[in-house]
Biopython code that builds the backbone (N, CA, C, O; Angstrom):
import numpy as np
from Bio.PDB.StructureBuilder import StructureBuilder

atoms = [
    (1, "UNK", "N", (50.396, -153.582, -18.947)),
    (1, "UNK", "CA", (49.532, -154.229, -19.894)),
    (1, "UNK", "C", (50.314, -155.364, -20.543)),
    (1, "UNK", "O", (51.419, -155.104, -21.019)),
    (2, "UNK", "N", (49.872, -156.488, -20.596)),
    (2, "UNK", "CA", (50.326, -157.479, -21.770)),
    (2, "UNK", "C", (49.880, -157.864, -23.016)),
    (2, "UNK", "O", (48.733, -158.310, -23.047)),
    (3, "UNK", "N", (50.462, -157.809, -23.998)),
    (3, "UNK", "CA", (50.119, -158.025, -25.378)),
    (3, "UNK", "C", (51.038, -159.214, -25.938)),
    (3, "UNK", "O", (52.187, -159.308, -25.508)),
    (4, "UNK", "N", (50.535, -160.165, -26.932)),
    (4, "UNK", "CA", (50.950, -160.939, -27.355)),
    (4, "UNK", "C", (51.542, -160.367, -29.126)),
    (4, "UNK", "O", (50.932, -159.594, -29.865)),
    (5, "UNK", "N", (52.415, -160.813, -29.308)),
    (5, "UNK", "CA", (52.661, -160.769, -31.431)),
    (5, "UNK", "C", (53.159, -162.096, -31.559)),
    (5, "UNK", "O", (53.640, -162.971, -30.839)),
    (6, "UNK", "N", (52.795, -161.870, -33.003)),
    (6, "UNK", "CA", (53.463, -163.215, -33.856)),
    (6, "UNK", "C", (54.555, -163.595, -33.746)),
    (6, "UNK", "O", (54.802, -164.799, -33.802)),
    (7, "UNK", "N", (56.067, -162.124, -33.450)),
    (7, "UNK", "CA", (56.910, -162.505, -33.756)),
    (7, "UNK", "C", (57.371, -161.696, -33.128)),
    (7, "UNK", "O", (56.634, -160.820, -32.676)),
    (8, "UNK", "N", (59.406, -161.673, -32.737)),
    (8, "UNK", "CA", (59.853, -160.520, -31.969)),
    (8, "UNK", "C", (59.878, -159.566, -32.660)),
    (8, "UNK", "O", (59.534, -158.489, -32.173)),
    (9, "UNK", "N", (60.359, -159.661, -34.232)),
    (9, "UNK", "CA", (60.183, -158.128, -34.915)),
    (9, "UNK", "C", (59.043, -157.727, -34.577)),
    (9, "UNK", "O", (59.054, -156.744, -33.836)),
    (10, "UNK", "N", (57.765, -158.258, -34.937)),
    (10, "UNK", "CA", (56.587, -157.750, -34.774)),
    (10, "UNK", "C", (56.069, -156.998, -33.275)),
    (10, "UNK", "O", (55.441, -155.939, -33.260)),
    (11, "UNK", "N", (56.391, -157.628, -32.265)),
    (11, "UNK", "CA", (56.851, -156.949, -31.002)),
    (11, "UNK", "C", (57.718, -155.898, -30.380)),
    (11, "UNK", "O", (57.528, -155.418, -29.262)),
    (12, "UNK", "N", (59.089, -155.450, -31.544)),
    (12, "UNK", "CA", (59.873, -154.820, -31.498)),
    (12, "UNK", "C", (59.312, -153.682, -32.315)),
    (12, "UNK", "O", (59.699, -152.591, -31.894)),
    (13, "UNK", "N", (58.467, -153.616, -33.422)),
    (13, "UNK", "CA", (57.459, -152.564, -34.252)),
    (13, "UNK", "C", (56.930, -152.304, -33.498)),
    (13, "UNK", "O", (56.810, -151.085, -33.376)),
    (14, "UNK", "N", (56.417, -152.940, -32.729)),
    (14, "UNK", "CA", (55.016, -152.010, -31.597)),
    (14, "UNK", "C", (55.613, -151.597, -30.229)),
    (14, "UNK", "O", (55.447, -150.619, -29.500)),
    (15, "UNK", "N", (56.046, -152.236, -30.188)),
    (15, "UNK", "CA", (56.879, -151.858, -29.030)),
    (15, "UNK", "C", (57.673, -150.190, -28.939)),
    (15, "UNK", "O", (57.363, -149.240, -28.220)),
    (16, "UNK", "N", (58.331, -150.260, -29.549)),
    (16, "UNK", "CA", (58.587, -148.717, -30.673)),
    (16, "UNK", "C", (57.851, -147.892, -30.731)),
    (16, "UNK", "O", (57.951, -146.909, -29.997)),
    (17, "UNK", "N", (56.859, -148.034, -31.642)),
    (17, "UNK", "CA", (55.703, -147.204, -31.898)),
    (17, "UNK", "C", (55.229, -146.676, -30.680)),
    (17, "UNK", "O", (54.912, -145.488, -30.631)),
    (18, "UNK", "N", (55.083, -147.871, -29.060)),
    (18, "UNK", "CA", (54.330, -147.000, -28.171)),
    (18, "UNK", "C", (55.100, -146.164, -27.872)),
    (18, "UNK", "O", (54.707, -145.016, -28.082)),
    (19, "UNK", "N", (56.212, -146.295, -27.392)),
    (19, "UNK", "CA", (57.565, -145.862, -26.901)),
    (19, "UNK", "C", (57.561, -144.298, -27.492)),
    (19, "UNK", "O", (57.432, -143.301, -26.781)),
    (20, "UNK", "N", (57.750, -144.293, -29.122)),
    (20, "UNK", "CA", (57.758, -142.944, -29.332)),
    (20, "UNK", "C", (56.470, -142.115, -29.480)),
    (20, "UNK", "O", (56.479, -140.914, -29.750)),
    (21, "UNK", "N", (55.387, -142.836, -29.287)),
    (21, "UNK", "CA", (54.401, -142.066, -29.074)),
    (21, "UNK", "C", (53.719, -141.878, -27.558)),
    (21, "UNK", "O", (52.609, -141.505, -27.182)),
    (22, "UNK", "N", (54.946, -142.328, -26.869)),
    (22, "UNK", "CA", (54.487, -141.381, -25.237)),
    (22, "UNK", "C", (53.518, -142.717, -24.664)),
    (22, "UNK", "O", (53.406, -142.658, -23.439)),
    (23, "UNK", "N", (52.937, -143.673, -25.164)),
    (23, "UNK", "CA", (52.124, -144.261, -24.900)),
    (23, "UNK", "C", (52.441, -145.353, -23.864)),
    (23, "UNK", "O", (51.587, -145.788, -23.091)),
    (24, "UNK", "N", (53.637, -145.744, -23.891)),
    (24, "UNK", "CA", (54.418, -146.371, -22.630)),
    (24, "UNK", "C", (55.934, -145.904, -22.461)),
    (24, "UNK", "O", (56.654, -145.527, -23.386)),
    (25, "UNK", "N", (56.279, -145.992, -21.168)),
    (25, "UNK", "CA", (57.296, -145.548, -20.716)),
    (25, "UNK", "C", (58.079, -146.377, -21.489)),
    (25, "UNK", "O", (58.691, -146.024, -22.497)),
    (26, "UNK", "N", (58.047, -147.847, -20.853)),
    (26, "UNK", "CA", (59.160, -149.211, -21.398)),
    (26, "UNK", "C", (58.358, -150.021, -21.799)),
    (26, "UNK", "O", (57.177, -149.751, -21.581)),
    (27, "UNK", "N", (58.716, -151.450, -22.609)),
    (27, "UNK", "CA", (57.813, -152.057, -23.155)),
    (27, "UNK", "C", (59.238, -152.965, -23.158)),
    (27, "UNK", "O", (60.316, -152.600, -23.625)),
    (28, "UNK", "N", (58.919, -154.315, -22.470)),
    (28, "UNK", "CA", (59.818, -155.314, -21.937)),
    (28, "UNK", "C", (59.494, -156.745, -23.098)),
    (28, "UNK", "O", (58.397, -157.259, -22.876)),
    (29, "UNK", "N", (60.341, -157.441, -24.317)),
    (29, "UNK", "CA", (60.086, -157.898, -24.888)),
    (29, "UNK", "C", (60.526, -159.538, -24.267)),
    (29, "UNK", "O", (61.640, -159.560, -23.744)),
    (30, "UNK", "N", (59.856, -160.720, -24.277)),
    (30, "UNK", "CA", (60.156, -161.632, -23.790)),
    (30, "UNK", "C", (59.874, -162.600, -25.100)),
    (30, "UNK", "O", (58.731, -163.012, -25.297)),
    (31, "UNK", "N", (60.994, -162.956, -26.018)),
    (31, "UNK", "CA", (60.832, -163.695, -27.394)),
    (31, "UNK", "C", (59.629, -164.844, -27.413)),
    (31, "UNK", "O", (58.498, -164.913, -27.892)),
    (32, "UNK", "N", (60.317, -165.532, -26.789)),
    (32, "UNK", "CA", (59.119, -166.754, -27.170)),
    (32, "UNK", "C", (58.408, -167.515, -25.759)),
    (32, "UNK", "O", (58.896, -168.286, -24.933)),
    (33, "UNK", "N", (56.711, -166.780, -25.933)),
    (33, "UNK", "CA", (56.236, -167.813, -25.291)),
    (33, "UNK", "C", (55.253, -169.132, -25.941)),
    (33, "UNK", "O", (55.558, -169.542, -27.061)),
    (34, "UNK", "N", (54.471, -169.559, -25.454)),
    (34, "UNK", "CA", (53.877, -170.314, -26.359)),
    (34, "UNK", "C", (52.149, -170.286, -25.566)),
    (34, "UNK", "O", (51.734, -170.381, -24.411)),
    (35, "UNK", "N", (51.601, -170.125, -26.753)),
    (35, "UNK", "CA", (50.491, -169.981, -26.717)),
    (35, "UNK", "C", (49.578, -171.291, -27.432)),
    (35, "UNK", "O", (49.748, -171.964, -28.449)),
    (36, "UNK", "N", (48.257, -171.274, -26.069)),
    (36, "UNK", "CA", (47.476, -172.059, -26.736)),
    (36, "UNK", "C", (45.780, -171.505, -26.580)),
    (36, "UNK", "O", (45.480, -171.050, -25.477)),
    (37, "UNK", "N", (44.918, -171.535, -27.439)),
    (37, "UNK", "CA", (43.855, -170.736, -27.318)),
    (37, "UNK", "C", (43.205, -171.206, -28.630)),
    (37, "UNK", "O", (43.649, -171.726, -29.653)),
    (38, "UNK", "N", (41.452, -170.662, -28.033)),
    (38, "UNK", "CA", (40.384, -171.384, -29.303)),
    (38, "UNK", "C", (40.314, -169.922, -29.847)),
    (38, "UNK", "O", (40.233, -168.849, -29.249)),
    (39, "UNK", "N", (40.373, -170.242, -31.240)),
    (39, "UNK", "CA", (40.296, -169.361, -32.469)),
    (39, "UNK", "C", (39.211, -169.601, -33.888)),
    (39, "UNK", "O", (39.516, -170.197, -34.921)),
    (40, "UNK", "N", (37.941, -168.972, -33.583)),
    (40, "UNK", "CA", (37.123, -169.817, -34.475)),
    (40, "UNK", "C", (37.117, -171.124, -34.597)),
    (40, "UNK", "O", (37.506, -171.722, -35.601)),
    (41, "UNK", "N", (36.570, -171.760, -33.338)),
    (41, "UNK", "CA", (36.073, -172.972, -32.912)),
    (41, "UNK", "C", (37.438, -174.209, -33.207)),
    (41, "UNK", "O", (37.431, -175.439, -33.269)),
    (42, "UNK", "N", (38.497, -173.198, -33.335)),
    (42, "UNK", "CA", (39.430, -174.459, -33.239)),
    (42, "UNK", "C", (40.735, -174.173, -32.386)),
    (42, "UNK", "O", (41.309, -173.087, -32.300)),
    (43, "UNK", "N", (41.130, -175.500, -31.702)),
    (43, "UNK", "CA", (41.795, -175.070, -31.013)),
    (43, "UNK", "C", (43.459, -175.284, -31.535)),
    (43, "UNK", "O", (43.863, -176.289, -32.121)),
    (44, "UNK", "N", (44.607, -173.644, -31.035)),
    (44, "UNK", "CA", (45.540, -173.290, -32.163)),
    (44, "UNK", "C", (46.365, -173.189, -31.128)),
    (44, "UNK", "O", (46.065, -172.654, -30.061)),
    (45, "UNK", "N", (47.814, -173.874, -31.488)),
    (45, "UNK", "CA", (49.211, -173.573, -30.348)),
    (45, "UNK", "C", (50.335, -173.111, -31.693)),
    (45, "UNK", "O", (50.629, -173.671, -32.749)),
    (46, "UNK", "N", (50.762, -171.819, -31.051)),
    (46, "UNK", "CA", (51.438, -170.755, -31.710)),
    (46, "UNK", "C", (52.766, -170.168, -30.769)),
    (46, "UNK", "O", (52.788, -169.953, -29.557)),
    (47, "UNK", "N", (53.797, -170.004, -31.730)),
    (47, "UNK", "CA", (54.867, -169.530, -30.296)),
    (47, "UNK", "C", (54.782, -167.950, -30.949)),
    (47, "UNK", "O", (54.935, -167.553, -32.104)),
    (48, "UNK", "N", (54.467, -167.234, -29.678)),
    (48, "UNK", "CA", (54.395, -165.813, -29.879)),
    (48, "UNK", "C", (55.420, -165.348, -28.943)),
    (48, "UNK", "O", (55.889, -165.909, -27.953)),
    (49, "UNK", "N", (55.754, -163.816, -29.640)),
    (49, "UNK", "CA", (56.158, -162.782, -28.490)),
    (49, "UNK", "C", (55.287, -162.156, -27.278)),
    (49, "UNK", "O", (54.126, -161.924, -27.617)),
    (50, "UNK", "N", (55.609, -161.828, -25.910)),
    (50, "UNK", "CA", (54.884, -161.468, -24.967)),
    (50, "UNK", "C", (55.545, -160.169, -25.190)),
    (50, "UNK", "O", (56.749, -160.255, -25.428)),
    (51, "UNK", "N", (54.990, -158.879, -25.165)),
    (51, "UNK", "CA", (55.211, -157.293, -24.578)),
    (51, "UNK", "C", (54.623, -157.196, -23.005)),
    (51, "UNK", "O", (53.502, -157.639, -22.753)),
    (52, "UNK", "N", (55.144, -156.818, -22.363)),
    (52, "UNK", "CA", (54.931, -156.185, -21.103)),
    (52, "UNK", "C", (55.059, -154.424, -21.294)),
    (52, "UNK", "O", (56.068, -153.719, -21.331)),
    (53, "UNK", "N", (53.683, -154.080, -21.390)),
    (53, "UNK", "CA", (54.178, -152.569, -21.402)),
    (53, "UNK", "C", (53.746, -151.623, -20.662)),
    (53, "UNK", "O", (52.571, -151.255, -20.662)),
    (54, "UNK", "N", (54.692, -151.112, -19.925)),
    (54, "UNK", "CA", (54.828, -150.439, -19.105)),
    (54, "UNK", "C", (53.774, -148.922, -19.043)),
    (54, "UNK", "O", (54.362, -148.160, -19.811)),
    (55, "UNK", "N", (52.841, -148.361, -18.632)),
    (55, "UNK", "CA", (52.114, -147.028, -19.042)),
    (55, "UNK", "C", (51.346, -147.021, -17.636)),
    (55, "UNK", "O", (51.162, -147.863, -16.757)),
    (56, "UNK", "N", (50.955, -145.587, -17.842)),
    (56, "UNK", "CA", (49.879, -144.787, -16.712)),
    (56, "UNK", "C", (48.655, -144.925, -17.363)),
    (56, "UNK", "O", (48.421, -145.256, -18.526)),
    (57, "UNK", "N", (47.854, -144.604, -16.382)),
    (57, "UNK", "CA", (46.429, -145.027, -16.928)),
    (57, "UNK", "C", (45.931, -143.400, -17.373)),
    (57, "UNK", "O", (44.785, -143.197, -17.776)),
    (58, "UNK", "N", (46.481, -142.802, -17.302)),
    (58, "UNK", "CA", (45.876, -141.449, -18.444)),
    (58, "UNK", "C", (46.670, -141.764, -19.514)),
    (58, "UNK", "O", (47.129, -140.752, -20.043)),
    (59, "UNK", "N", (46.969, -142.686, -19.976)),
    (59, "UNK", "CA", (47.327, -143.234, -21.294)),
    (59, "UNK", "C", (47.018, -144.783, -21.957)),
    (59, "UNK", "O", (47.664, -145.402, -22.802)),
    (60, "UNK", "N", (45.683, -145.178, -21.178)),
    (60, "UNK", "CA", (45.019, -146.259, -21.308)),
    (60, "UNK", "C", (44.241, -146.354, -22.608)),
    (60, "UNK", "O", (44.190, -147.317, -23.373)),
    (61, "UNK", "N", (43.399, -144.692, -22.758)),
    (61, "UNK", "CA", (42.676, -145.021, -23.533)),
    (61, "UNK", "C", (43.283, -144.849, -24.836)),
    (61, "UNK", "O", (42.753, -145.523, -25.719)),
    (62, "UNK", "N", (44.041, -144.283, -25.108)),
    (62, "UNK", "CA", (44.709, -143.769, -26.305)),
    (62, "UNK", "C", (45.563, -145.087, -26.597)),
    (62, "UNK", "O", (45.551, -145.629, -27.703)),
    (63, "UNK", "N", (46.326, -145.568, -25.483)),
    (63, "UNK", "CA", (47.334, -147.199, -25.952)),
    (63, "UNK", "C", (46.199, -148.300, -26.130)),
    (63, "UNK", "O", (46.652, -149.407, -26.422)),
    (64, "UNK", "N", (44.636, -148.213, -25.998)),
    (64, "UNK", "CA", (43.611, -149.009, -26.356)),
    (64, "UNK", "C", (43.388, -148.999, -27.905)),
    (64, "UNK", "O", (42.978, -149.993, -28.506)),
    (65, "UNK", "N", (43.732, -147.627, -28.603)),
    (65, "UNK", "CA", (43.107, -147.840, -29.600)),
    (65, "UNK", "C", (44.145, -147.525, -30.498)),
    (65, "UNK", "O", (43.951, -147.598, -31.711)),
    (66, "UNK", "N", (45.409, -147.124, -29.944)),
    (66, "UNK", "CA", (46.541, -147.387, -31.391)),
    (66, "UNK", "C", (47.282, -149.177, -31.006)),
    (66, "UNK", "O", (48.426, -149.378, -31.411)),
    (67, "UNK", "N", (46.557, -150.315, -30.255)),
    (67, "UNK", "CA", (47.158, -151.357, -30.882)),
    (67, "UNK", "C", (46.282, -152.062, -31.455)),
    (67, "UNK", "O", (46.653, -153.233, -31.377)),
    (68, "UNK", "N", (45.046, -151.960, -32.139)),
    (68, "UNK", "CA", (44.730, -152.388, -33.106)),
    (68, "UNK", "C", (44.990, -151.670, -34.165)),
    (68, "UNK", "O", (44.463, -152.149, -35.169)),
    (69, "UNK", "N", (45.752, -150.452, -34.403)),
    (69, "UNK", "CA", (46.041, -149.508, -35.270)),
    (69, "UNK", "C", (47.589, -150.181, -35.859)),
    (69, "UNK", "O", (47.874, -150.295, -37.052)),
    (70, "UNK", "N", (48.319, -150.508, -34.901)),
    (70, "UNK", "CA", (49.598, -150.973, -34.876)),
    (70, "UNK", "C", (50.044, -152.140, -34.883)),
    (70, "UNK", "O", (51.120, -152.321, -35.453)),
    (71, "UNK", "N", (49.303, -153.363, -34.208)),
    (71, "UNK", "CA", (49.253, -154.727, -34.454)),
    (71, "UNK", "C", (48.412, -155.575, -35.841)),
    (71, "UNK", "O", (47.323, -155.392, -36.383)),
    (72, "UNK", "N", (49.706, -156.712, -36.095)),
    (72, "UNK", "CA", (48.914, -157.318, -37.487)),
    (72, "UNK", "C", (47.951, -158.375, -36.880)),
    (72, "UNK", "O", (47.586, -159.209, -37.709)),
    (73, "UNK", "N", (47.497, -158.520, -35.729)),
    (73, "UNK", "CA", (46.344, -159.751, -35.509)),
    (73, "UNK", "C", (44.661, -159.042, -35.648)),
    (73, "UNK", "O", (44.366, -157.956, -35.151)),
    (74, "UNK", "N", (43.635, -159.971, -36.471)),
    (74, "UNK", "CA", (42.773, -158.935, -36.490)),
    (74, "UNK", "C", (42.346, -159.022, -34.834)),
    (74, "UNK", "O", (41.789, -157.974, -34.509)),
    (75, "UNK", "N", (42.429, -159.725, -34.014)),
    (75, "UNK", "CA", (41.586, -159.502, -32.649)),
    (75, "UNK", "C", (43.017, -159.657, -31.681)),
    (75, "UNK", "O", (43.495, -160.682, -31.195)),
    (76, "UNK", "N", (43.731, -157.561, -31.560)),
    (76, "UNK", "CA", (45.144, -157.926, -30.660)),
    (76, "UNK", "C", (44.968, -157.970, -29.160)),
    (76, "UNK", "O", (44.322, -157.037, -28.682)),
    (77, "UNK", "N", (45.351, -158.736, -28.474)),
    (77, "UNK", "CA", (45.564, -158.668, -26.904)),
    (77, "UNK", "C", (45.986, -157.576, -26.164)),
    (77, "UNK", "O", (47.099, -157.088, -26.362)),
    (78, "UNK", "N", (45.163, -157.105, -25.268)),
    (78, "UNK", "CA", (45.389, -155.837, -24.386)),
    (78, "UNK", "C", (44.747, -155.999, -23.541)),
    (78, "UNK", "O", (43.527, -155.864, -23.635)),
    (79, "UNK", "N", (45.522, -156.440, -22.116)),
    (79, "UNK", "CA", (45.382, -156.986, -21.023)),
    (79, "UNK", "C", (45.913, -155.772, -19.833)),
    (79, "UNK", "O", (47.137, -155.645, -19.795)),
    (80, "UNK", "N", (45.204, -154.983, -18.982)),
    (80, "UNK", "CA", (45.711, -154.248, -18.125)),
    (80, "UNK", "C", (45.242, -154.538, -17.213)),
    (80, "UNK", "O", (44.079, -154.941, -17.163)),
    (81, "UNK", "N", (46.195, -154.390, -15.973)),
    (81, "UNK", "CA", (45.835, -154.165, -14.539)),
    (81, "UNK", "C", (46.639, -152.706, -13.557)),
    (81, "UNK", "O", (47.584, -152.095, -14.056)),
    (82, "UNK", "N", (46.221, -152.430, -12.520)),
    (82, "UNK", "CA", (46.291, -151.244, -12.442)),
    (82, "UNK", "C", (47.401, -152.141, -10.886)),
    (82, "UNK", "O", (47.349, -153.054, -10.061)),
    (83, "UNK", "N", (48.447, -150.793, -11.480)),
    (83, "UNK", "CA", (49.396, -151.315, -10.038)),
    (83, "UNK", "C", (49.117, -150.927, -8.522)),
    (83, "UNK", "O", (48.599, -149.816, -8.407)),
    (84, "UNK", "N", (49.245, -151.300, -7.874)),
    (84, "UNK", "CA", (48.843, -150.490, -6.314)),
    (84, "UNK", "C", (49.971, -150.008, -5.546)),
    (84, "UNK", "O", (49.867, -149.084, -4.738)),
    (85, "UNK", "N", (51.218, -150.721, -5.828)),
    (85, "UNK", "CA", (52.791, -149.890, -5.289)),
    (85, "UNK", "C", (53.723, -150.483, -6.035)),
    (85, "UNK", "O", (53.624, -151.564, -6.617)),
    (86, "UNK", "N", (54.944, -149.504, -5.995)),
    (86, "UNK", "CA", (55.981, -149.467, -6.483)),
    (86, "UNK", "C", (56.939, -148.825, -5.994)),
    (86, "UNK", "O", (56.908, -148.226, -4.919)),
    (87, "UNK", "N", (58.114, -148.919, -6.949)),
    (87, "UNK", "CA", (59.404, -147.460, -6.289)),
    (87, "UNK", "C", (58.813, -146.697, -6.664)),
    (87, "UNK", "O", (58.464, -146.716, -7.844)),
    (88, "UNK", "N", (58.398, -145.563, -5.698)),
    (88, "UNK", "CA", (58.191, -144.641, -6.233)),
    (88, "UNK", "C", (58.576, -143.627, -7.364)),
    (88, "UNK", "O", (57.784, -143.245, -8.225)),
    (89, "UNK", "N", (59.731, -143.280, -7.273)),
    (89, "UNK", "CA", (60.753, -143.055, -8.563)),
    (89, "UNK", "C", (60.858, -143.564, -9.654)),
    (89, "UNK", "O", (61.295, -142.853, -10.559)),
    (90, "UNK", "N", (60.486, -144.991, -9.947)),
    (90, "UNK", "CA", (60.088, -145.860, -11.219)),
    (90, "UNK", "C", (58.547, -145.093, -11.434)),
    (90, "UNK", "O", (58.181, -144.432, -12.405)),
    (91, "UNK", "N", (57.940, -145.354, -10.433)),
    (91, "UNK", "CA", (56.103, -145.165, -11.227)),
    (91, "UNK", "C", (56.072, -143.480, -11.228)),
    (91, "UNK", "O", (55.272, -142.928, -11.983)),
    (92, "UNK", "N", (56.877, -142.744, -10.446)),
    (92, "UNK", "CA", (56.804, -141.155, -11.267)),
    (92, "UNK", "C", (57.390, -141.076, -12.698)),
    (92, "UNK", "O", (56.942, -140.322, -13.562)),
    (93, "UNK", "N", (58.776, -142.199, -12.928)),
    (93, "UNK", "CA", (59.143, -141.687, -14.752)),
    (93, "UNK", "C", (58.543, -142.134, -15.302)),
    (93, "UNK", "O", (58.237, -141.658, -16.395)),
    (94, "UNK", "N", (57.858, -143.719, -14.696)),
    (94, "UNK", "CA", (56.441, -143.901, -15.926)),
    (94, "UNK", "C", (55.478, -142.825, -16.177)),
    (94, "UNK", "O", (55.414, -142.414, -17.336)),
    (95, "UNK", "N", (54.643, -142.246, -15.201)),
    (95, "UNK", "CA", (53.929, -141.471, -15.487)),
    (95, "UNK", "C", (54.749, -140.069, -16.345)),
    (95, "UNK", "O", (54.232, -139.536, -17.327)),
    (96, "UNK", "N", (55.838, -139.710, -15.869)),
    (96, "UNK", "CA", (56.645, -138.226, -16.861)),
    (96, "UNK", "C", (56.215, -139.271, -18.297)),
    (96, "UNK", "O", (55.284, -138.972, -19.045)),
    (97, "UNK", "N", (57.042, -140.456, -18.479)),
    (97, "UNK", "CA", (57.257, -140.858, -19.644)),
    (97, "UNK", "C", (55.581, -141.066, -20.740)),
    (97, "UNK", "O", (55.452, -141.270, -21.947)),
    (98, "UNK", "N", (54.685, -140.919, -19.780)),
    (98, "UNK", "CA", (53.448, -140.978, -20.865)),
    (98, "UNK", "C", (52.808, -139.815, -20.635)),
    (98, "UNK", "O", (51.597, -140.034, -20.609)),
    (99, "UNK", "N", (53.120, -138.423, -20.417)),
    (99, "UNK", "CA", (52.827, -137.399, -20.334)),
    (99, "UNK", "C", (52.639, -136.709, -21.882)),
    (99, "UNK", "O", (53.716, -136.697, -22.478)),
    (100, "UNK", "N", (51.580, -136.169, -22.614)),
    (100, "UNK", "CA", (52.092, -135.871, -23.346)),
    (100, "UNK", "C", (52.905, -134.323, -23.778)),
    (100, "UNK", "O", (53.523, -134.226, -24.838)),
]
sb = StructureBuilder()
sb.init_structure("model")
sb.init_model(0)
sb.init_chain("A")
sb.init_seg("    ")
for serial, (resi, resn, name, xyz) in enumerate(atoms, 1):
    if name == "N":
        sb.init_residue(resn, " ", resi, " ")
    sb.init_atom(name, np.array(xyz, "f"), 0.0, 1.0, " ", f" {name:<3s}", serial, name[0])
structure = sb.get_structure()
């Protein structure tokens, strides 16, 4: 899944939060990208943090609804796609790691 924040602390708070709540395995912080996007009819360029976070999809719905619980934007980004291969050994500790 990718999520955007304001800031790396702010990315490093949530990032955390999923982490110890089982909700992603890893959550890969990339400081600054830069964003541009319409926001109530105007258009806004912002340098944000990107999260890449790592999770199984029996932990989709639950990481759906603690990052608006956990993020300060009122409308936060949660972008998933579903993987089709991997090491195997990586995508089994993801899945242990969001087990609850």
């Amino acid at each position: 899944m990718l999520c955007t924040a304001p800031s790396e602390d702010a990315a490093g708070e949530i990032a955390r939060a999923l982490v110890e709540r089982r909700l992603a395995a890893c959550v890969n912080i990339i400081p600054t990208v830069r964003s541009i996007y319409r926001w109530q009819d105007q258009i806004e360029e912002e340098r944000e943090a990107l999260l890449v976070i790592k999770t199984h999809t029996h932990s989709l719905d639950e990481l759906y609804l603690a990052l608006p619980e956990l993020h300060p934007y009122e409308v936060p980004e949660g972008i998933g796609w579903h993987i089709t291969s991997g090491l195997p050994a990586y995508l089994t500790w993801v899945s242990e790691e969001t087990s609850s």
